[in-house]
C-alpha positions as CSV (number, residue, x, y, z in Angstrom):
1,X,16.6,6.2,52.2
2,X,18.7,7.5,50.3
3,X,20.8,4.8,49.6
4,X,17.7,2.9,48.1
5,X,16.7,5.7,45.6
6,X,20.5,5.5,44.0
7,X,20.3,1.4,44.1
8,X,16.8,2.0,42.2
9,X,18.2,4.3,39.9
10,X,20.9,2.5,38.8
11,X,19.0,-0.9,38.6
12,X,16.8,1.0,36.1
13,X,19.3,2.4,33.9
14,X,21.1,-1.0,33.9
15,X,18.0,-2.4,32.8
16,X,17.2,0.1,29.8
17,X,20.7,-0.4,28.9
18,X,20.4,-3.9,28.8
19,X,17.2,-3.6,26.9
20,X,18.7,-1.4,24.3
21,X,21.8,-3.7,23.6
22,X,19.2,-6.7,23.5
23,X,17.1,-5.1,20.6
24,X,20.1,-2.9,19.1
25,X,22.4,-6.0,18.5
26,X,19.8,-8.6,17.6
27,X,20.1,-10.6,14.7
28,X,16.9,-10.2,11.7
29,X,14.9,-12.6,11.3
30,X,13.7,-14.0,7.8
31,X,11.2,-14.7,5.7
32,X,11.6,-17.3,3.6
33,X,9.6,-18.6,0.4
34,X,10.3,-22.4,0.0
35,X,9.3,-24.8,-3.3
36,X,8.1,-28.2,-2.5
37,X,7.7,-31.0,-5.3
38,X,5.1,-33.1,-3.9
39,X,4.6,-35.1,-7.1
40,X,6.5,-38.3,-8.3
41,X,8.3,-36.6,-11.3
42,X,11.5,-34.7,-11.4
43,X,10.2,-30.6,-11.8
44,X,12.1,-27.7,-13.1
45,X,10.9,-24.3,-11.6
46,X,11.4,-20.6,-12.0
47,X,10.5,-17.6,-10.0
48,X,10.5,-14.0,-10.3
49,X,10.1,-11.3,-7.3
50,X,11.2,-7.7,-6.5
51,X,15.0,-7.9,-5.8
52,X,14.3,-5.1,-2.9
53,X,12.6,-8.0,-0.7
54,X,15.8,-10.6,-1.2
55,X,18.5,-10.1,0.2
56,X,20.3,-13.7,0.0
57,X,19.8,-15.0,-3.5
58,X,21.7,-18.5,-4.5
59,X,22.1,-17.4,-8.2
60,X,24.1,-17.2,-11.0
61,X,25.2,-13.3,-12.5
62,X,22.2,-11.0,-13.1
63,X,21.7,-10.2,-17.0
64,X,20.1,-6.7,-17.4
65,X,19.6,-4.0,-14.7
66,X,16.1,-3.9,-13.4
67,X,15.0,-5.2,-10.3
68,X,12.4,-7.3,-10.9
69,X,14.5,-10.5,-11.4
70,X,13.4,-13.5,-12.9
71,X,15.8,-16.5,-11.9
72,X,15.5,-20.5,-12.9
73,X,16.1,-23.3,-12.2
74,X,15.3,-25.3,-9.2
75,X,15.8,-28.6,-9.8
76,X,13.5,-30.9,-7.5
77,X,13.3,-34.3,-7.4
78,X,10.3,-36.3,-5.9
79,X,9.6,-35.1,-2.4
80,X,12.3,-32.5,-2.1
81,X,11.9,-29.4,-1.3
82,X,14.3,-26.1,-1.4
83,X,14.4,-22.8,0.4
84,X,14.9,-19.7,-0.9
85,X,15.6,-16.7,2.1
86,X,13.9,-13.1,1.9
87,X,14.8,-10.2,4.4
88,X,12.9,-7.9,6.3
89,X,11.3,-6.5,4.1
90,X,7.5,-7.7,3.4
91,X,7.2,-10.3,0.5
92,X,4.4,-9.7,-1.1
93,X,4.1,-11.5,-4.7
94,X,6.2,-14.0,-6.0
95,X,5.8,-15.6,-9.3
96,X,6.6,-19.0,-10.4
97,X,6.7,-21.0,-13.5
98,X,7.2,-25.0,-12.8
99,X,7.6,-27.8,-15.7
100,X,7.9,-31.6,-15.4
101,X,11.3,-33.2,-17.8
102,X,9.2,-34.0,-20.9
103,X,7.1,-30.9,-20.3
104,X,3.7,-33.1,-19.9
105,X,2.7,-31.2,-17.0
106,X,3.4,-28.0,-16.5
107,X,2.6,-25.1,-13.7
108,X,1.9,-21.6,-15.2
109,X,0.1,-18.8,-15.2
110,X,-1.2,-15.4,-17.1
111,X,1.7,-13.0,-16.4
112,X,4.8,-13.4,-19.7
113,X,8.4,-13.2,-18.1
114,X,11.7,-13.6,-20.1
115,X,13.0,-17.1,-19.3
116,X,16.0,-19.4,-20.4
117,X,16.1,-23.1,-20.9
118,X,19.9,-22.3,-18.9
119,X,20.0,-21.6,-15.8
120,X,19.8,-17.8,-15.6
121,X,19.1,-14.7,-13.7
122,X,17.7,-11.6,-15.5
123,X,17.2,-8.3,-14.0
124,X,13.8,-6.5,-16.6
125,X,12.6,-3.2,-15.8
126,X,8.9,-3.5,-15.5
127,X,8.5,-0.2,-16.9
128,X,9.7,-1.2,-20.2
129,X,7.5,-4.4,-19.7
130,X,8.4,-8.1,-18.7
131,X,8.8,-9.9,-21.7
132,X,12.1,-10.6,-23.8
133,X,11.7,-7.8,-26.0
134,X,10.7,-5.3,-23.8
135,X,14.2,-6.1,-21.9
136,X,17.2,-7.2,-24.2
137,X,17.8,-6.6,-27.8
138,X,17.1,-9.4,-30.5
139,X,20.9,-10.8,-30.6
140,X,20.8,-11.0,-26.8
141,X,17.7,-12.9,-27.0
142,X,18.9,-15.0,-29.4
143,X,22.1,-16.1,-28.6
144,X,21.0,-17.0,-24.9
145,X,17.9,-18.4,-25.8
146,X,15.9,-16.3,-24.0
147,X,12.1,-16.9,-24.4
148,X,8.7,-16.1,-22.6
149,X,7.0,-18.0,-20.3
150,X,3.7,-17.6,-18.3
151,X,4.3,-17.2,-14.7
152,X,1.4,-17.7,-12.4
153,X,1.4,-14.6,-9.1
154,X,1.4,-15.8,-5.7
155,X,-0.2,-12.8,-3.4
156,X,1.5,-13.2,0.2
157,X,1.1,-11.8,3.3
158,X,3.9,-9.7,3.4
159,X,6.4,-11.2,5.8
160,X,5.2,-14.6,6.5
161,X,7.0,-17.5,5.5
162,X,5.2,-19.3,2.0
163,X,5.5,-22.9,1.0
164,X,4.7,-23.3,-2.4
165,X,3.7,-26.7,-2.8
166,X,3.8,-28.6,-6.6
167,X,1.2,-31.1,-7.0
């Protein structure tokens, strides 16, 4: 008998260690927000988020310090779609901005972020507000062309993938 009670003792602790390396070294999983152009025109888009909830961000250097970051542009041609990855953390607004090439349609919104016709990255403090001027001085704004732009909110379920589909 008691040969079986040290069999059965082991087999457990070899399964809890097992168990423990299986969730210890397990890779995350992502959440991703994705931009689809489902229209028959080239599109330009820009988004803004909370940099806590990205952690792998295709961009170009950050200008300012905050961490809500406003970043342009994704280029998408008819059909084509592009992912951008979040981490862990819950998602849970994203805002974009979206324009056609002669500007005839556009996708916006009601909240003003700083925006480039460049491709750009800006970091603003929300505190000090989210336009330009609340961020970056006048010869900042004026030498990179910075301008403001009306971002529509996206409210996600925190943690779920999102498809933002352009129509």
């Amino acid at each position: 008998m008691k040969n079986y009670k040290n069999i059965s003792l082991f087999s457990i602790a070899a399964m809890v260690i097992s168990t423990l390396m299986v969730l210890l070294y397990q890779k995350p999983s992502y959440a991703y927000f994705e931009a689809c152009n489902k229209t028959n025109r080239k599109i330009y888009v820009a988004y803004a988020y909370d940099e806590e909830n990205f952690s792998y961000i295709k961009s170009i250097d950050k200008v300012g310090r905050g961490p809500f970051v406003v970043q342009g542009w994704i280029n998408l041609s008819p059909g084509e779609c592009e992912t951008r990855l979040g981490s862990l953390k819950a998602l849970r607004n994203i805002y974009t901005y979206a324009h056609s090439t002669s500007r005839k349609y556009l996708w916006e919104g009601n909240y003003s972020l700083c925006a480039s016709d460049y491709k750009f990255r800006l970091g603003l403090n929300l505190d000090k507000g989210s336009r330009c001027e609340d961020n970056f001085n006048y010869n900042l704004i004026k030498r990179k062309s910075y301008y403001n732009l009306g971002f529509r909110r996206h409210k996600l379920n925190g943690g779920d993938n999102y498809t933002l589909n352009f129509l």
